[in-house]
PDB file of N, CA, C and O in Angstrom:
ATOM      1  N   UNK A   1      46.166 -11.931 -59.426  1.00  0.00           N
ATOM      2  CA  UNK A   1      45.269 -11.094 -60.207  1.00  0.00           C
ATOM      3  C   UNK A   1      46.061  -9.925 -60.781  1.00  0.00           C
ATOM      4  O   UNK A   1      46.771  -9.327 -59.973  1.00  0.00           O
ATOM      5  N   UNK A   2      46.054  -9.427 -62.268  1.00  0.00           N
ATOM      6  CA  UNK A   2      46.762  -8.379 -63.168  1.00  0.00           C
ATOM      7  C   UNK A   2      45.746  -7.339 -62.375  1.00  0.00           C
ATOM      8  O   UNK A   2      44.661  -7.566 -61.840  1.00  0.00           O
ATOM      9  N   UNK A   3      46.205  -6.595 -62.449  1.00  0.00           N
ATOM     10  CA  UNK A   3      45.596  -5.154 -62.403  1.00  0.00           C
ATOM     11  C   UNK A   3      45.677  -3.926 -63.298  1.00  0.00           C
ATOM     12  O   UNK A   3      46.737  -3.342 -63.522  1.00  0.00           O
ATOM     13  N   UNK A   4      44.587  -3.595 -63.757  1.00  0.00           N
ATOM     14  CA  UNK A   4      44.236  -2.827 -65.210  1.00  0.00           C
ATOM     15  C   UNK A   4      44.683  -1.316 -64.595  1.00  0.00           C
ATOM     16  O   UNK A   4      44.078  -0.643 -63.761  1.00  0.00           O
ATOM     17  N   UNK A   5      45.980  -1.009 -65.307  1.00  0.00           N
ATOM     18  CA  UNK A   5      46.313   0.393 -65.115  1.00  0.00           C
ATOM     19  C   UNK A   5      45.484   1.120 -65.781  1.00  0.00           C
ATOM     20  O   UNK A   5      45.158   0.661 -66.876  1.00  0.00           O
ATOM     21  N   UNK A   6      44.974   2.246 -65.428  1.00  0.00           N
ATOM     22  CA  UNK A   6      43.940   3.390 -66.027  1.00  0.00           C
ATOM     23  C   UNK A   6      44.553   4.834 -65.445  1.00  0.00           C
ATOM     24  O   UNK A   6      45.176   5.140 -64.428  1.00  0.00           O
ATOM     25  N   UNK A   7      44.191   5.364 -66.293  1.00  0.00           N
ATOM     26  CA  UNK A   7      44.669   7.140 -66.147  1.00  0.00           C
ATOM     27  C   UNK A   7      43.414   7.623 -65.174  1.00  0.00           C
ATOM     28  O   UNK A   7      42.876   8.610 -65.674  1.00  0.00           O
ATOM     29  N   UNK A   8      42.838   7.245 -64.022  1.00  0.00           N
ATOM     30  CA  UNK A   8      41.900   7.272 -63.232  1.00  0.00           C
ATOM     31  C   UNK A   8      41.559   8.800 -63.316  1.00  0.00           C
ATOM     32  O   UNK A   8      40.346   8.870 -63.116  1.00  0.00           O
ATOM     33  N   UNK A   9      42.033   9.968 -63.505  1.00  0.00           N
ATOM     34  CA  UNK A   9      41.629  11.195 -63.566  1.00  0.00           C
ATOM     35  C   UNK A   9      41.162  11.590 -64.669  1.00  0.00           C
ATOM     36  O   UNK A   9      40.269  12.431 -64.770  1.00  0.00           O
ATOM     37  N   UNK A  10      41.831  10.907 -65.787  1.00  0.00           N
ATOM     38  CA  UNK A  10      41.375  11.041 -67.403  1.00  0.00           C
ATOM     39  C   UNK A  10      39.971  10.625 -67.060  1.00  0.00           C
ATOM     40  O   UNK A  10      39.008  11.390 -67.121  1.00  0.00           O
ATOM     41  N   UNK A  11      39.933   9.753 -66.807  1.00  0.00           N
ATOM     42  CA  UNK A  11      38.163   9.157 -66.568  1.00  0.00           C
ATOM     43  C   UNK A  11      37.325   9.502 -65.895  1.00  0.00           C
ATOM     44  O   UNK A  11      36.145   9.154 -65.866  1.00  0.00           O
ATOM     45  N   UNK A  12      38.005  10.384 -65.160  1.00  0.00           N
ATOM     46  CA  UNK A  12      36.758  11.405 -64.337  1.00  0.00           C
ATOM     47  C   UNK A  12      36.631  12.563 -64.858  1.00  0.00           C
ATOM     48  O   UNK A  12      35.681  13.192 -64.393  1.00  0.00           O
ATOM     49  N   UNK A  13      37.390  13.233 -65.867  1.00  0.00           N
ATOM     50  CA  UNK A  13      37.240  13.825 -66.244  1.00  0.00           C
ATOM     51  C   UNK A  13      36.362  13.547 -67.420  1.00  0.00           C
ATOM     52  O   UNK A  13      35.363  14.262 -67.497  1.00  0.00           O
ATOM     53  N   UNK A  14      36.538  12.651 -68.349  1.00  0.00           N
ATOM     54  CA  UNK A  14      35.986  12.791 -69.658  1.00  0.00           C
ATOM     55  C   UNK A  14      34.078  11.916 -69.006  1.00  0.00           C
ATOM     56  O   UNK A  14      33.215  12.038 -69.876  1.00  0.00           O
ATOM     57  N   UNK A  15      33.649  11.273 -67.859  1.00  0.00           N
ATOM     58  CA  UNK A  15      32.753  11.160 -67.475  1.00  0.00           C
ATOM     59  C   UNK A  15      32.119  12.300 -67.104  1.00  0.00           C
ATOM     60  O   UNK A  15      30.917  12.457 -67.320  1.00  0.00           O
ATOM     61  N   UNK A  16      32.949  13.297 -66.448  1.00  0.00           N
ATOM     62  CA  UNK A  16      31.742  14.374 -65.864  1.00  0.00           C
ATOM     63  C   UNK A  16      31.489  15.342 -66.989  1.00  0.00           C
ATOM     64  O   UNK A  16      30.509  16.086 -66.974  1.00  0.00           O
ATOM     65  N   UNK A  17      32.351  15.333 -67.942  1.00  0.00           N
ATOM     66  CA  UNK A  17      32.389  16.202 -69.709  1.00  0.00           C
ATOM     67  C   UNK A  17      30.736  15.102 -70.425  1.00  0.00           C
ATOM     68  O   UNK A  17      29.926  15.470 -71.276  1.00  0.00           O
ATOM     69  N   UNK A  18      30.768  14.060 -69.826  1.00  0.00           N
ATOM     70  CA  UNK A  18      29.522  13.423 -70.313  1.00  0.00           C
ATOM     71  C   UNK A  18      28.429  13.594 -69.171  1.00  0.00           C
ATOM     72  O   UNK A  18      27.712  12.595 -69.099  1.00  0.00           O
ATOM     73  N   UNK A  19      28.162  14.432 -68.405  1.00  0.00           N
ATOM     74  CA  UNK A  19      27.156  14.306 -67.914  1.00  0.00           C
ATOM     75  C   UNK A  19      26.962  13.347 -66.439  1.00  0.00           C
ATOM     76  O   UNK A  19      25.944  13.243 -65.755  1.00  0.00           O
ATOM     77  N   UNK A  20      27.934  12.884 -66.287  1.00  0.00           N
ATOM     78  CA  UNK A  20      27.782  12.217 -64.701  1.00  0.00           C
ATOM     79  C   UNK A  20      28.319  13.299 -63.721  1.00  0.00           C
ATOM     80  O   UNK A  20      28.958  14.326 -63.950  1.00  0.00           O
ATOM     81  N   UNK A  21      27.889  12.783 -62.616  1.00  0.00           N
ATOM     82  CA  UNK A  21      28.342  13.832 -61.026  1.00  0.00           C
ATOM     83  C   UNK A  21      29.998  13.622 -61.098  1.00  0.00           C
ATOM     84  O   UNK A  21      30.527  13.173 -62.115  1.00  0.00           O
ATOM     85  N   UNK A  22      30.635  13.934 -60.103  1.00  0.00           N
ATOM     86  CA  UNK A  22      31.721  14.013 -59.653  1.00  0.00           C
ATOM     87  C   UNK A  22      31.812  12.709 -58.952  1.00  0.00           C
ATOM     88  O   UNK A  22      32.611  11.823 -59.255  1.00  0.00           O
ATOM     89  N   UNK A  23      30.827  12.641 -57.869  1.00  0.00           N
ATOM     90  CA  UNK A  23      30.654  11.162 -57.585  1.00  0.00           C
ATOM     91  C   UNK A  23      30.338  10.145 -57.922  1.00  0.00           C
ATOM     92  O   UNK A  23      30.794   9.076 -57.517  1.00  0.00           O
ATOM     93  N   UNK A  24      29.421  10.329 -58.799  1.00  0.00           N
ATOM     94  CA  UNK A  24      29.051   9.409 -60.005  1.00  0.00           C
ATOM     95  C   UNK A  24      30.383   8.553 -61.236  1.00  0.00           C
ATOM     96  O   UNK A  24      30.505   7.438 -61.743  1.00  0.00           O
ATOM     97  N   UNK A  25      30.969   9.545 -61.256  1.00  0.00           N
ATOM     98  CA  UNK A  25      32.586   9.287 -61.974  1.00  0.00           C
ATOM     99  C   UNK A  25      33.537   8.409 -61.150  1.00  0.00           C
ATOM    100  O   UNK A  25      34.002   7.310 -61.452  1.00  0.00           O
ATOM    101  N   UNK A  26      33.752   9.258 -59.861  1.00  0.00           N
ATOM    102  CA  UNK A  26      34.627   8.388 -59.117  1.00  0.00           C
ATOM    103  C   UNK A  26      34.169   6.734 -59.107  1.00  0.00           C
ATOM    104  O   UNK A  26      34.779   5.719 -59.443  1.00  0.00           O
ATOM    105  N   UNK A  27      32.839   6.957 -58.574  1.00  0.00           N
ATOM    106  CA  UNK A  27      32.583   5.303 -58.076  1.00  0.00           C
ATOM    107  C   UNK A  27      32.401   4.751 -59.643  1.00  0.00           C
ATOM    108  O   UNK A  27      32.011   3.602 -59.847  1.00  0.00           O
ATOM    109  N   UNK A  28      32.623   5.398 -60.410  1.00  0.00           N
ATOM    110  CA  UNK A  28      32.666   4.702 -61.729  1.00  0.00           C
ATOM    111  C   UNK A  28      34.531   3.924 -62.014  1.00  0.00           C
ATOM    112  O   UNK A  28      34.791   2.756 -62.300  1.00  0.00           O
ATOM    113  N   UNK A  29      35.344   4.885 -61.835  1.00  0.00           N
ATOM    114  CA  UNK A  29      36.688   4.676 -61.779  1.00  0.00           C
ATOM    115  C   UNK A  29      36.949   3.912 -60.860  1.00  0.00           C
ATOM    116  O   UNK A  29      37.685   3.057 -61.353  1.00  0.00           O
ATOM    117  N   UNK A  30      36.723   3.603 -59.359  1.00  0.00           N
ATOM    118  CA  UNK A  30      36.831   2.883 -58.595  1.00  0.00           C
ATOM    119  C   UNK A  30      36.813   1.419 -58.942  1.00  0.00           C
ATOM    120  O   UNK A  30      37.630   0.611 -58.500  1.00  0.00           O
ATOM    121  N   UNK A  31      35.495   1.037 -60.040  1.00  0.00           N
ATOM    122  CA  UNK A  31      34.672  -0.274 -60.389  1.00  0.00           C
ATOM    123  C   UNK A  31      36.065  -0.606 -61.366  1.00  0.00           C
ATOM    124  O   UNK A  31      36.640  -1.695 -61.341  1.00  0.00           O
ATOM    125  N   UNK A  32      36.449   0.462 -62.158  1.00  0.00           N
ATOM    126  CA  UNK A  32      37.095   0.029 -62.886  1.00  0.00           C
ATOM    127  C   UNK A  32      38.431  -0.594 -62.607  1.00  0.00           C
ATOM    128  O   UNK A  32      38.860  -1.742 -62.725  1.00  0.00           O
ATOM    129  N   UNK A  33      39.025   0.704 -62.140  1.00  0.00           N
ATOM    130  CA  UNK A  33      40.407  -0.253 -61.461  1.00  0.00           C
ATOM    131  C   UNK A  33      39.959  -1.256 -60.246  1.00  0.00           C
ATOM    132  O   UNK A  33      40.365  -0.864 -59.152  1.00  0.00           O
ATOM    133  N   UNK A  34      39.251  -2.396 -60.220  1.00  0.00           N
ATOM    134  CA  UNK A  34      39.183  -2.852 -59.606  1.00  0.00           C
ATOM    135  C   UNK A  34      38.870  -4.355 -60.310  1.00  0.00           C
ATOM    136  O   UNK A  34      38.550  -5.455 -59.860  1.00  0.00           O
ATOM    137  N   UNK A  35      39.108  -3.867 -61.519  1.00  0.00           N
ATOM    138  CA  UNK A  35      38.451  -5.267 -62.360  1.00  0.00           C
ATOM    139  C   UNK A  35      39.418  -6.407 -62.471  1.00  0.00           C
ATOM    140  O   UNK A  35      40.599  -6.228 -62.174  1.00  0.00           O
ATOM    141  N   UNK A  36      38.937  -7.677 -62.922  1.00  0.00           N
ATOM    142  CA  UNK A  36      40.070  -8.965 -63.112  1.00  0.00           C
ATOM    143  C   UNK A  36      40.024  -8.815 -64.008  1.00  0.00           C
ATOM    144  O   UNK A  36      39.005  -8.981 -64.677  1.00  0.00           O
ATOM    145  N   UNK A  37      41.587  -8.263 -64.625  1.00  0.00           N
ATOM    146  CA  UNK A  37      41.980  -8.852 -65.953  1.00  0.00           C
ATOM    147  C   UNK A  37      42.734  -9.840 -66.170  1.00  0.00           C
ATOM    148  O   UNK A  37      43.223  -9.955 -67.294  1.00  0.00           O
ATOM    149  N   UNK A  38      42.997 -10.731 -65.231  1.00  0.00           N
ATOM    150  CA  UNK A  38      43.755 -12.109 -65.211  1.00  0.00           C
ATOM    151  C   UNK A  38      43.317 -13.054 -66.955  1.00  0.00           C
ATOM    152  O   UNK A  38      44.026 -13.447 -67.882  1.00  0.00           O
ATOM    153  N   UNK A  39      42.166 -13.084 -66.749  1.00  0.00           N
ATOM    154  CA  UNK A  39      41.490 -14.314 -68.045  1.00  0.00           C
ATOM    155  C   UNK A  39      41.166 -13.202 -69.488  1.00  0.00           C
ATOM    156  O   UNK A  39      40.497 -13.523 -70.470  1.00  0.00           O
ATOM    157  N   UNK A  40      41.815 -11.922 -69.276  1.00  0.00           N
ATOM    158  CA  UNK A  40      42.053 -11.394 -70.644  1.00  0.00           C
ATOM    159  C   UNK A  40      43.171 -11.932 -71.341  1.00  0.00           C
ATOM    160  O   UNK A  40      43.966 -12.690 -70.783  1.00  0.00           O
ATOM    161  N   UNK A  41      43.283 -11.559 -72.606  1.00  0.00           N
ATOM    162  CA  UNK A  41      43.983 -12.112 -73.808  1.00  0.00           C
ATOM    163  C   UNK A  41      45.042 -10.759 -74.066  1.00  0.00           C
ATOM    164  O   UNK A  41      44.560  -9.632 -74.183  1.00  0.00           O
ATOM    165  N   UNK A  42      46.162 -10.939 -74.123  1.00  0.00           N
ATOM    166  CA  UNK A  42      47.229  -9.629 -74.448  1.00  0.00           C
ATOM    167  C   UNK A  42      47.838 -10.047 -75.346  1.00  0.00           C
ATOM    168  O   UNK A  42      48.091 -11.244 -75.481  1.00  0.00           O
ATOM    169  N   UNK A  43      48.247  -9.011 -76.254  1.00  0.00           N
ATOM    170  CA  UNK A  43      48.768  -9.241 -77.376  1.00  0.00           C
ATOM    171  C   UNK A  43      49.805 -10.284 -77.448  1.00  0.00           C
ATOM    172  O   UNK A  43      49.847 -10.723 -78.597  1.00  0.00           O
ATOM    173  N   UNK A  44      50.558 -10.786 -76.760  1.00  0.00           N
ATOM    174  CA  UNK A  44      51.550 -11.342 -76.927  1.00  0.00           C
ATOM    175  C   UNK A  44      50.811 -12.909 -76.730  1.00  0.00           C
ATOM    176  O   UNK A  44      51.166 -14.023 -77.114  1.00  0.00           O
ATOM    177  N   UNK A  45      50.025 -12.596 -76.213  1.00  0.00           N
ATOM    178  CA  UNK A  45      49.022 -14.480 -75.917  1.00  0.00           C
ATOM    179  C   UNK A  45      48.651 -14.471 -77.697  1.00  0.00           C
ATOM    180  O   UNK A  45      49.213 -15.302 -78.410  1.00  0.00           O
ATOM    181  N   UNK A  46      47.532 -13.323 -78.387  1.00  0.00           N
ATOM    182  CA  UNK A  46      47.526 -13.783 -79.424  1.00  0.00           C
ATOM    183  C   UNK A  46      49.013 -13.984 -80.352  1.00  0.00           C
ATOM    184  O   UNK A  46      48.630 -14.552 -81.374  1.00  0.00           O
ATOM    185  N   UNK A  47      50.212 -13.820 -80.435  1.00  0.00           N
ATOM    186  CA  UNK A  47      50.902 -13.559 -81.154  1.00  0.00           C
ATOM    187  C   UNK A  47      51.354 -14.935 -81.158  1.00  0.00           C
ATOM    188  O   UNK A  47      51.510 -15.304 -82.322  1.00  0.00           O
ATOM    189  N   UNK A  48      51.603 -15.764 -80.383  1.00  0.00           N
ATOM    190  CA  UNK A  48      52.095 -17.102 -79.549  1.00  0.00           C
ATOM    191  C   UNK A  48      50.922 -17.980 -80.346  1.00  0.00           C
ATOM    192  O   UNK A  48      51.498 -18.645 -81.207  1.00  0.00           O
ATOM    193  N   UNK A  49      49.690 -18.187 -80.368  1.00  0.00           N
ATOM    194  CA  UNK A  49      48.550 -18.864 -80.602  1.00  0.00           C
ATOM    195  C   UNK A  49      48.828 -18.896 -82.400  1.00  0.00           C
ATOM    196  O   UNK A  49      48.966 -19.766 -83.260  1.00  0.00           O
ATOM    197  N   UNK A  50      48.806 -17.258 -82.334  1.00  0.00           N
ATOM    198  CA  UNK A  50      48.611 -17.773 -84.417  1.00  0.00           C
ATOM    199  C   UNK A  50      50.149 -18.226 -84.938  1.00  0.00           C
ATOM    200  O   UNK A  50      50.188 -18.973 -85.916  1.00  0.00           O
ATOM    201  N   UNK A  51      51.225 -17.867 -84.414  1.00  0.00           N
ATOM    202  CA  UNK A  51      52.698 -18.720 -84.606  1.00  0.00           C
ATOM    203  C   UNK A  51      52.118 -20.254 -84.423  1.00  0.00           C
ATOM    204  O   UNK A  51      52.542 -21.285 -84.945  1.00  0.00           O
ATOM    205  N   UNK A  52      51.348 -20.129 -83.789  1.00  0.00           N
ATOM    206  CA  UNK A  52      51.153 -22.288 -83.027  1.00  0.00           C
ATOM    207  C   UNK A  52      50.377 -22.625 -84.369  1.00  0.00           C
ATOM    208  O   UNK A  52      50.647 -23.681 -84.943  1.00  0.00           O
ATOM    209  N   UNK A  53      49.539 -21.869 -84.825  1.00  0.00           N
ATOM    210  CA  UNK A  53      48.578 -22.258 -85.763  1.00  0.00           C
ATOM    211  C   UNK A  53      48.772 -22.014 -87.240  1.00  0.00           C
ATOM    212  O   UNK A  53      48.075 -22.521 -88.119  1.00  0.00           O
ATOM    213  N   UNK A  54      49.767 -21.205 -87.426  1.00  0.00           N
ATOM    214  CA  UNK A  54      50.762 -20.785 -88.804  1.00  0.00           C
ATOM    215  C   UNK A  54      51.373 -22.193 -88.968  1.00  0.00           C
ATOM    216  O   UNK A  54      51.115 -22.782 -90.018  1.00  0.00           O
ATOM    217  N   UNK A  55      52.332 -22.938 -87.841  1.00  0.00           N
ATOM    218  CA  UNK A  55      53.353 -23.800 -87.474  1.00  0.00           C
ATOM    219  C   UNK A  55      52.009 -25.050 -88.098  1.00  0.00           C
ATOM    220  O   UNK A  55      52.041 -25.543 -89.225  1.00  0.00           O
ATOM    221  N   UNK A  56      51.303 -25.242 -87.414  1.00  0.00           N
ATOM    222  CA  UNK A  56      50.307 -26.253 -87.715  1.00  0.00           C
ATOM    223  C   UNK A  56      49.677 -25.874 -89.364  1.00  0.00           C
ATOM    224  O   UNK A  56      49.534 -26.609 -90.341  1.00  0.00           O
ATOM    225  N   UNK A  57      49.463 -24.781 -89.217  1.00  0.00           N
ATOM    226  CA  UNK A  57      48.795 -24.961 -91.115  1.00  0.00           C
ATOM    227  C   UNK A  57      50.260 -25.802 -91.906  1.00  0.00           C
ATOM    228  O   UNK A  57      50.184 -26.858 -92.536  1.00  0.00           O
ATOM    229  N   UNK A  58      51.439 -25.060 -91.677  1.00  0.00           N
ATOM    230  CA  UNK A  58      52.371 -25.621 -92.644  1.00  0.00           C
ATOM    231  C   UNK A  58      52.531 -26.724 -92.639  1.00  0.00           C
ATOM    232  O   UNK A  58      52.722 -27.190 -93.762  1.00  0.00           O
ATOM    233  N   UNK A  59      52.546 -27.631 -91.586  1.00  0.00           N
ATOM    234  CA  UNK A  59      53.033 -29.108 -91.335  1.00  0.00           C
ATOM    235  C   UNK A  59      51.913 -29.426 -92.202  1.00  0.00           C
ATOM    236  O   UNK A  59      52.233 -29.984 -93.252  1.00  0.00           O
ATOM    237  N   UNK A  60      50.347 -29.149 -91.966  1.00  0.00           N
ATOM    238  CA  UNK A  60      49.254 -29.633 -92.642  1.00  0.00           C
ATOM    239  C   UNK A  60      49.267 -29.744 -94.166  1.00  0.00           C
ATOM    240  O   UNK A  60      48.730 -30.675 -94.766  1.00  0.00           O
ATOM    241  N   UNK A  61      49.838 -28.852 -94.682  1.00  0.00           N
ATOM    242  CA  UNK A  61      49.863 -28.318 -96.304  1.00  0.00           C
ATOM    243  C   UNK A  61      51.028 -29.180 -96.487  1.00  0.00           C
ATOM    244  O   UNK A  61      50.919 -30.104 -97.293  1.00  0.00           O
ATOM    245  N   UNK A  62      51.742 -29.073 -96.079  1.00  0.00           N
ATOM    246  CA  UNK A  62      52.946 -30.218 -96.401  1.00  0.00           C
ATOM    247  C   UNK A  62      53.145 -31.218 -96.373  1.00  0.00           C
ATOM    248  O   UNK A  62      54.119 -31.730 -96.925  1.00  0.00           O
ATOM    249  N   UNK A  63      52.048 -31.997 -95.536  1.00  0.00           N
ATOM    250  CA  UNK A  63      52.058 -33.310 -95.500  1.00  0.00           C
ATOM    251  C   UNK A  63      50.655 -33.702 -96.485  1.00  0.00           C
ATOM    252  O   UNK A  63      50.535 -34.914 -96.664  1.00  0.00           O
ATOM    253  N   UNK A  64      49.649 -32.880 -97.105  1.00  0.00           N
ATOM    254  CA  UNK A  64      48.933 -33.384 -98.180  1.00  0.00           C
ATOM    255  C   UNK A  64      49.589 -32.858 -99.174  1.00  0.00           C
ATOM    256  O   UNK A  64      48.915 -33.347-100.081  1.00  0.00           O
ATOM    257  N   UNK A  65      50.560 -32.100 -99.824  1.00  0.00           N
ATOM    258  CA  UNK A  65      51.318 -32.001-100.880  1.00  0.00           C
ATOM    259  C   UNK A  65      51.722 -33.342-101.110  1.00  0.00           C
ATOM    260  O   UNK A  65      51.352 -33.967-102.103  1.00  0.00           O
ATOM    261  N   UNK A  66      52.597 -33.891-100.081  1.00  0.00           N
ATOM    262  CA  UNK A  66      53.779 -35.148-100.536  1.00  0.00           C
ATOM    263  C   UNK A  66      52.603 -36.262-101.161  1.00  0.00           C
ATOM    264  O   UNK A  66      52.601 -36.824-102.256  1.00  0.00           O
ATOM    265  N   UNK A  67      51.286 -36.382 -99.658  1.00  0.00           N
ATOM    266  CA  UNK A  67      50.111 -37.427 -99.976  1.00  0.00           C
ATOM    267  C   UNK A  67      49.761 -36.903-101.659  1.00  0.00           C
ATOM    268  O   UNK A  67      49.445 -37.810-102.429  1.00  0.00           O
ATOM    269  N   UNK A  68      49.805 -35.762-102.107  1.00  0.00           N
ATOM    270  CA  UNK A  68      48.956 -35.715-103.126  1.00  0.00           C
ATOM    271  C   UNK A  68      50.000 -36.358-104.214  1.00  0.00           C
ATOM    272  O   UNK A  68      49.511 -37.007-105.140  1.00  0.00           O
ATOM    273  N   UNK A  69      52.058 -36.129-104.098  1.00  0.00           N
ATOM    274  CA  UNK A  69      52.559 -36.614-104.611  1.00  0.00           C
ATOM    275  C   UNK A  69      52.222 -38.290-105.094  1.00  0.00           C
ATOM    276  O   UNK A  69      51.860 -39.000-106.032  1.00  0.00           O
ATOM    277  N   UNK A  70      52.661 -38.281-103.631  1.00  0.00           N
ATOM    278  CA  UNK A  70      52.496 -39.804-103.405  1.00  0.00           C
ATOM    279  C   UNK A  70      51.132 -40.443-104.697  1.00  0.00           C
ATOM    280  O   UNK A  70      51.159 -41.159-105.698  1.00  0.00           O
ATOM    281  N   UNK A  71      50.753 -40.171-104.422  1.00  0.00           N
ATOM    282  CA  UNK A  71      49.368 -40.538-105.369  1.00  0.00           C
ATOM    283  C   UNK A  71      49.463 -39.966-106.734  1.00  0.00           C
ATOM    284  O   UNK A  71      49.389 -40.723-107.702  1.00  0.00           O
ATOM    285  N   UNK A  72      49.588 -38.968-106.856  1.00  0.00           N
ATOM    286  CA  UNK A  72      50.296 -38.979-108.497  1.00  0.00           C
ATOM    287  C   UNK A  72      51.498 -40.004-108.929  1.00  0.00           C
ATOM    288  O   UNK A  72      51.668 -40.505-110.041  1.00  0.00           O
ATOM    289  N   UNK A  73      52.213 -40.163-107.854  1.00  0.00           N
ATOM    290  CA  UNK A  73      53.652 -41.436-108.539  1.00  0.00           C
ATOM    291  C   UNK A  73      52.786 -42.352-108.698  1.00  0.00           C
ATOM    292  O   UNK A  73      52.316 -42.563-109.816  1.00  0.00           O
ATOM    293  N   UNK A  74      52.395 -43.103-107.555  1.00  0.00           N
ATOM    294  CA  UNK A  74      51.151 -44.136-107.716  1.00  0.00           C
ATOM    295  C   UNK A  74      50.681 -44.536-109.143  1.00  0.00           C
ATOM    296  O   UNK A  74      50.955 -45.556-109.775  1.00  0.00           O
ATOM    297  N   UNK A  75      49.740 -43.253-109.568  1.00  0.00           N
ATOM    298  CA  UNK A  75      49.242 -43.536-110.271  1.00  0.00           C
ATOM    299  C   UNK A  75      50.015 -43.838-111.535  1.00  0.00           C
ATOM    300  O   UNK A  75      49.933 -44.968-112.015  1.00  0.00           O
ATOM    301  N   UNK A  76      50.722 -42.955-112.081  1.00  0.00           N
ATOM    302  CA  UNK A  76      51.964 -43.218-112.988  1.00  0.00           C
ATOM    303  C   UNK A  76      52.340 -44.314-113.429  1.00  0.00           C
ATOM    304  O   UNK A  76      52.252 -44.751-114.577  1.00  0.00           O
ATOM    305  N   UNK A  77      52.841 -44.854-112.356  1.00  0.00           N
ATOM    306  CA  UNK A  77      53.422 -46.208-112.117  1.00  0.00           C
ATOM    307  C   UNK A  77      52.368 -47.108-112.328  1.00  0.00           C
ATOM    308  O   UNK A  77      52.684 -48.251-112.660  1.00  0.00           O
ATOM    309  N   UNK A  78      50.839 -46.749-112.169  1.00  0.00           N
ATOM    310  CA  UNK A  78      50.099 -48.169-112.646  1.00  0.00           C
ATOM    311  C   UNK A  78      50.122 -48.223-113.621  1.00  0.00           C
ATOM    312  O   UNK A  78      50.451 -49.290-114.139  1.00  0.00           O
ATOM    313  N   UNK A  79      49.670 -46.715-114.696  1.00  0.00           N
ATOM    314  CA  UNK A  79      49.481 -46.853-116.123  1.00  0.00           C
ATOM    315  C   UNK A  79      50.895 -47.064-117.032  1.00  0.00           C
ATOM    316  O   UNK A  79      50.938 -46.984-118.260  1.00  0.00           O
ATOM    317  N   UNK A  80      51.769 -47.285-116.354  1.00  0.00           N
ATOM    318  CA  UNK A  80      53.137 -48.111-117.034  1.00  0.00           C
ATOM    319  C   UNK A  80      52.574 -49.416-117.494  1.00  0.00           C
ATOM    320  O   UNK A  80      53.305 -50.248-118.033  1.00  0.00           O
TER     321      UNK A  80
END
């Protein structure tokens, strides 16, 4: 399990600036650093995914270019 670094005092602070207790904050910060961020997404997961899917558009576009060639020679060649 990752564990979500947090500035745990920043957050008790800017909670009790909103109106919660002192205790109210803590057991708020507590919940937090305590969360699973295992099945979150980090930048570098998306960066990996759209390279995979950039990689896949091009092969895609490139292989109906030649098909679209292909079929223009085709045709050419019938009306000879």
């Amino acid at each position: 399990m990752r564990a979500l670094v947090v500035d745990t005092n920043g957050i008790v602070k800017k909670l009790e600036a909103s109106g919660f207790s002192r205790v109210q904050a803590e057991g708020i910060t507590e919940v937090i650093k305590q969360l699973d961020v295992s099945s979150l997404v980090t930048k570098q997961d998306l960066e990996i995914a759209l390279a995979r899917q950039t990689t896949r558009l091009v092969t895609w576009m490139s292989g109906s270019l030649l098909a679209q060639a292909a079929v223009i020679i085709a045709i050419l060649q019938y009306l000879q």
